[in-house]
C-alpha positions as a printed NumPy array, in Angstrom:
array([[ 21.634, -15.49 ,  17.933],
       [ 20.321, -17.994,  20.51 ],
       [ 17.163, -17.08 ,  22.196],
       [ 17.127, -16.061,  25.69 ],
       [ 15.392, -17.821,  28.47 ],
       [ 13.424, -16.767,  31.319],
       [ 13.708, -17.761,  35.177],
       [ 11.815, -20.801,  34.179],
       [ 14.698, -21.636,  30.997],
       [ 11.407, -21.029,  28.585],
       [ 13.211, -18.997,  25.134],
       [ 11.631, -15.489,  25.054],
       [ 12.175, -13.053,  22.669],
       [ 13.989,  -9.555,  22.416],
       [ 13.735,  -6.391,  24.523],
       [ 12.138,  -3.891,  22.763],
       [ 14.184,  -0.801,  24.927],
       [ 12.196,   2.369,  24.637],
       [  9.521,   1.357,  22.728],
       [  6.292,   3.837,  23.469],
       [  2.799,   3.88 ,  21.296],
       [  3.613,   5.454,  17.591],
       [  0.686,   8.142,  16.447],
       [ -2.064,   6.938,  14.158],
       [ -1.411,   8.12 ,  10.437],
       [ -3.007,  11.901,  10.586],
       [ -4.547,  13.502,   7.243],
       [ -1.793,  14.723,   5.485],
       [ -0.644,  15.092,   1.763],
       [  2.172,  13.131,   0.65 ],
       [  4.21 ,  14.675,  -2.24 ],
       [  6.659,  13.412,  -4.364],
       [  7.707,  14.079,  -8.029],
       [  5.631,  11.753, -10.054],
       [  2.54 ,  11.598,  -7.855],
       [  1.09 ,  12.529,  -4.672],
       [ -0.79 ,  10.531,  -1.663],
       [ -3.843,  12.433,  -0.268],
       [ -6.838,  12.301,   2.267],
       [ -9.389,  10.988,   0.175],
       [-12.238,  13.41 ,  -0.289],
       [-15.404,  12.614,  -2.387],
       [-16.397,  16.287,  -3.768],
       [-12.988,  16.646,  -5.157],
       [-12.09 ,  12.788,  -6.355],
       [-15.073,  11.221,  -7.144],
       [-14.856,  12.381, -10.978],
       [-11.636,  11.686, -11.99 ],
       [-11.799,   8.335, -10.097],
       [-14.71 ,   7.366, -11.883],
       [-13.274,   8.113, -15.157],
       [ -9.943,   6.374, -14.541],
       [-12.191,   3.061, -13.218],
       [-13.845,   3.168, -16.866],
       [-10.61 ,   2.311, -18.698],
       [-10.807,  -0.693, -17.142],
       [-13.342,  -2.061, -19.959],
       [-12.935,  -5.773, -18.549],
       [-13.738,  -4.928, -15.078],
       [-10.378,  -7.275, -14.337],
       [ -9.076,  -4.765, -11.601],
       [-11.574,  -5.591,  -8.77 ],
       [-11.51 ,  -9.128,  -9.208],
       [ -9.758,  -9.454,  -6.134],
       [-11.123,  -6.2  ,  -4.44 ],
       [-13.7  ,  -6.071,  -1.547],
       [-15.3  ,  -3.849,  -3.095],
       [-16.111,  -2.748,  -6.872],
       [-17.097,  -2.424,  -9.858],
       [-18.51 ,   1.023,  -9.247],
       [-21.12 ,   0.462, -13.207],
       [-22.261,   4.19 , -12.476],
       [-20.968,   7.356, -10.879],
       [-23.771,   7.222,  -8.287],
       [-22.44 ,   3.897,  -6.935],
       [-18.964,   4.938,  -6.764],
       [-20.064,   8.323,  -4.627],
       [-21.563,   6.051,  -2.169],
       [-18.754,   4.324,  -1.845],
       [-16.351,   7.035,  -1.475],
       [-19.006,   9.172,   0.995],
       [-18.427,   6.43 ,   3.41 ],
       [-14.673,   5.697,   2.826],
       [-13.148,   9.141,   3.159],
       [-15.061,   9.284,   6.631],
       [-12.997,   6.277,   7.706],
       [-10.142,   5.922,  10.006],
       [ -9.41 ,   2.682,   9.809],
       [ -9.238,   1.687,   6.672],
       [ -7.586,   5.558,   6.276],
       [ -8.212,   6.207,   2.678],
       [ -6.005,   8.76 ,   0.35 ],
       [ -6.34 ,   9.281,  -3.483],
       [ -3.5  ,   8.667,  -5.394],
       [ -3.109,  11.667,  -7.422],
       [ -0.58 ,  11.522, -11.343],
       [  1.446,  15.018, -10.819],
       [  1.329,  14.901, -14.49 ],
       [ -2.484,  15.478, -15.062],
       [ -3.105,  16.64 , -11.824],
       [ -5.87 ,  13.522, -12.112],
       [ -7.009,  11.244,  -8.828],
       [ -6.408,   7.722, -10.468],
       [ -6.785,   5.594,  -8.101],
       [ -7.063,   4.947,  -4.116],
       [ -5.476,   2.863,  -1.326],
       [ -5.177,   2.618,   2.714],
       [ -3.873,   2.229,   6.114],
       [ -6.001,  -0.202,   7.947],
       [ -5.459,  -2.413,  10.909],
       [ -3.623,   0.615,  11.946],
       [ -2.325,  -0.516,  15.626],
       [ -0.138,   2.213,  16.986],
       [  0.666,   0.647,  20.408],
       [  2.991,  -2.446,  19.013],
       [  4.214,  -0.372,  15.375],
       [  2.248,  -2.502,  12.857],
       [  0.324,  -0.728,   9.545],
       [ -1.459,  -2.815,   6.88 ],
       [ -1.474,  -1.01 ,   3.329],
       [ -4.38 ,  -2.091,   1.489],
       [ -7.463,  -1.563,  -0.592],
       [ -5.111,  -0.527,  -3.347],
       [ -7.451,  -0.004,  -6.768],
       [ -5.222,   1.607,  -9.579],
       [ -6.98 ,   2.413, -12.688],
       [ -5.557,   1.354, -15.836],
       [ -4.118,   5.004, -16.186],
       [ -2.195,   4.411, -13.235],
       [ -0.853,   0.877, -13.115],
       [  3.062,   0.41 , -14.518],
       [  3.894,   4.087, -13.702],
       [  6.068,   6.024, -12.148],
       [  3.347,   7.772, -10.199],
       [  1.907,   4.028,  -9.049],
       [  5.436,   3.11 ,  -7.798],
       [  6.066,   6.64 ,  -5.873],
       [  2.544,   6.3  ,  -4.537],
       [  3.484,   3.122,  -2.314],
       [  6.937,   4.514,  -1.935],
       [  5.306,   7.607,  -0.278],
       [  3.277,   5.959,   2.332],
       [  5.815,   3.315,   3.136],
       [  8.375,   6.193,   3.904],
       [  5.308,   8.161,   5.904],
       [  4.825,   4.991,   7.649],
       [  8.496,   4.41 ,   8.919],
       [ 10.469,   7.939,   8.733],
       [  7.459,   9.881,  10.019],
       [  5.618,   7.608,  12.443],
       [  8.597,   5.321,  13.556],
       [  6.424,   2.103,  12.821],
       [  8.128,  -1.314,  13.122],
       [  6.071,  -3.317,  10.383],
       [  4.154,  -2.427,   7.471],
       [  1.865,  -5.081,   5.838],
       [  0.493,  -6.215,   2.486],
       [ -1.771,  -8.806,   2.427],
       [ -3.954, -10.514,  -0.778],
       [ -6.092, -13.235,  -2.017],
       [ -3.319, -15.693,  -2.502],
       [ -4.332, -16.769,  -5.921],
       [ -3.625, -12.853,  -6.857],
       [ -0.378, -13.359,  -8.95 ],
       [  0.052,  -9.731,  -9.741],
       [ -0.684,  -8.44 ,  -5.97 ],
       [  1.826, -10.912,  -4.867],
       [  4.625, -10.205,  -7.859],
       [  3.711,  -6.231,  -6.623],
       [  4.205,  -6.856,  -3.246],
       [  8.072,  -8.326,  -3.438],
       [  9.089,  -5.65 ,  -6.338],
       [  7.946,  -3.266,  -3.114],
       [ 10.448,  -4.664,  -1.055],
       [  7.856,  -7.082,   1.299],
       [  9.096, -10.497,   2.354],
       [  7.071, -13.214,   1.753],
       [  5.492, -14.478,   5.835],
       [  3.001, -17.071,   4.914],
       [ -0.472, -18.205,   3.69 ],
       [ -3.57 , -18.473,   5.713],
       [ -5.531, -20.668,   4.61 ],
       [ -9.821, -20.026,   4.896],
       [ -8.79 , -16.786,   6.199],
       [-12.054, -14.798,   4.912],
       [-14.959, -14.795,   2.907],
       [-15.555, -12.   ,   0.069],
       [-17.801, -11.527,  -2.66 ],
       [-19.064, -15.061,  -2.258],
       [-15.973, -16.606,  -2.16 ],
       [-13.149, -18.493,   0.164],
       [ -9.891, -16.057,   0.074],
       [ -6.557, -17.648,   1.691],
       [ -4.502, -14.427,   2.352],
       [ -0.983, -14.113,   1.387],
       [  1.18 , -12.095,   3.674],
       [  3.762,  -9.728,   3.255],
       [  6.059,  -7.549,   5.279],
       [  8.691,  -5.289,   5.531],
       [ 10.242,  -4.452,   9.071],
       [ 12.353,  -1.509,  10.393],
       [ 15.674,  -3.083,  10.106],
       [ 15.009,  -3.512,   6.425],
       [ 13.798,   0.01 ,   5.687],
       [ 17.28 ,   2.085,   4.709],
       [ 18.078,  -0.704,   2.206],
       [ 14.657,  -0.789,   0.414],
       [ 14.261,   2.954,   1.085],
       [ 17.918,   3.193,  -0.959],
       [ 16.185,   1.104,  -3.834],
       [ 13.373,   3.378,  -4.383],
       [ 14.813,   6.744,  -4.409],
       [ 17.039,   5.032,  -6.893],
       [ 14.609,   4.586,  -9.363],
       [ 12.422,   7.119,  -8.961],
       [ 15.533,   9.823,  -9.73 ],
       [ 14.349,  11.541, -13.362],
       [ 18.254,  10.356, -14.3  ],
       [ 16.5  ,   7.367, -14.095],
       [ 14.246,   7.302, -17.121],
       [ 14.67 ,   8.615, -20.613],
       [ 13.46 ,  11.056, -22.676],
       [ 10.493,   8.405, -23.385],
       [  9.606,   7.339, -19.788],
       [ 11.095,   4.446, -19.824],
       [ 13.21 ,   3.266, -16.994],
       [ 16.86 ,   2.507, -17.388],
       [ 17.293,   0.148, -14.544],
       [ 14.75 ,  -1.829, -12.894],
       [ 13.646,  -1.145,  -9.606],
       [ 16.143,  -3.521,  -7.127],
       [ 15.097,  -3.974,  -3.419],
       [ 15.624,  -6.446,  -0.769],
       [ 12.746,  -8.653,  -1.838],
       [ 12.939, -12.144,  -1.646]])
């Protein structure tokens, strides 16, 4: 469709009819059947969550974090005293329905309700958690919170580009691939150009349709083990 032009024939873009400020994310529970999405709260969390962070004996998983590794439970309560206080990043434990466990954490951050655009992000999955059903129903559950509940318009991932896994993650979820910014920060010492990754509005029912697909218990077999692969509109 050709753009539309102004008074002064300059192309400008869409209407957005309707359109009023979305709520911020409020502290809620997500539920689903392998896992649920919670507020993050230290008291409760902070044992499990240290736990799960010791399978990781390489201390691979927060290579590419802000943050981490938490060596001793002390240092990981510090962390978490200030994080669950946090609006922005808004920080939720990601609980395994299974073991009733908190095994990991991630967030809404650069939460801006007035144009419809959510970030997901500090995402730290033990060991425990990664290549489960509970880690794939955990994004699926604040995705759907993010665009059936609060009527956003784009939700965000965004990584150190040279994060192969994040990125692989990221279009299994459905995200389209927007672009690299080059020199975009500095962390832990080091220059990160940030990959980033969307999915809109428009795109929502088909990726939605993908998820529920594999996440039905018809799904898997008696072993765990998925029948058909998780298909969205990735590219």
């Amino acid at each position: 469709m050709p753009n539309r032009l102004n008074a002064f024939g300059q192309p400008i873009g869409a209407d957005v009819a309707g359109w009023v400020s979305r709520p911020r994310p409020p502290k809620v529970a997500l539920t689903g059947t392998w896992a649920q999405v919670v507020p993050l709260d230290c008291d409760l969390h902070l044992d499990d969550l240290f736990a799960a962070f010791q399978a990781d004996e390489t201390g691979q998983m927060w290579t590419y974090m802000p943050n981490g590794p938490f060596e001793t439970n002390e240092a990981l309560r510090e962390f978490l005293t200030q994080a669950q206080t946090s609006t922005d990043p808004l920080f939720h434990a990601i609980i395994d329905n299974a073991s009733g466990r908190a095994l990991g954490f991630a967030s809404y951050l650069r939460i801006d309700p007035a144009v419809g655009v959510i970030e997901v992000g500090f995402i730290a999955m033990s060991p425990l958690l990664q290549k489960t059903r509970a880690a794939t129903e955990a994004m699926y559950l604040m995705m759907a919170h993010v665009f059936d509940d609060l009527g956003y318009r784009r939700y965000e991932w965004k990584c150190d580009n040279l994060n192969g896994p994040s990125k692989k993650a990221a279009r299994r979820f459905g995200f389209t691939y927007d672009g690299m910014f080059p020199q975009a920060t500095i962390y832990k010492g080091r220059n990160r150009d940030t990959a980033w990754f969307s999915v809109l509005d428009k795109d929502w029912e088909d990726i939605r349709a993908g998820f529920q697909a594999w996440l039905a218990p018809t799904n898997f077999d008696a072993d765990g083990m998925q029948k058909a692969p998780l298909v969205t509109r990735a590219v």
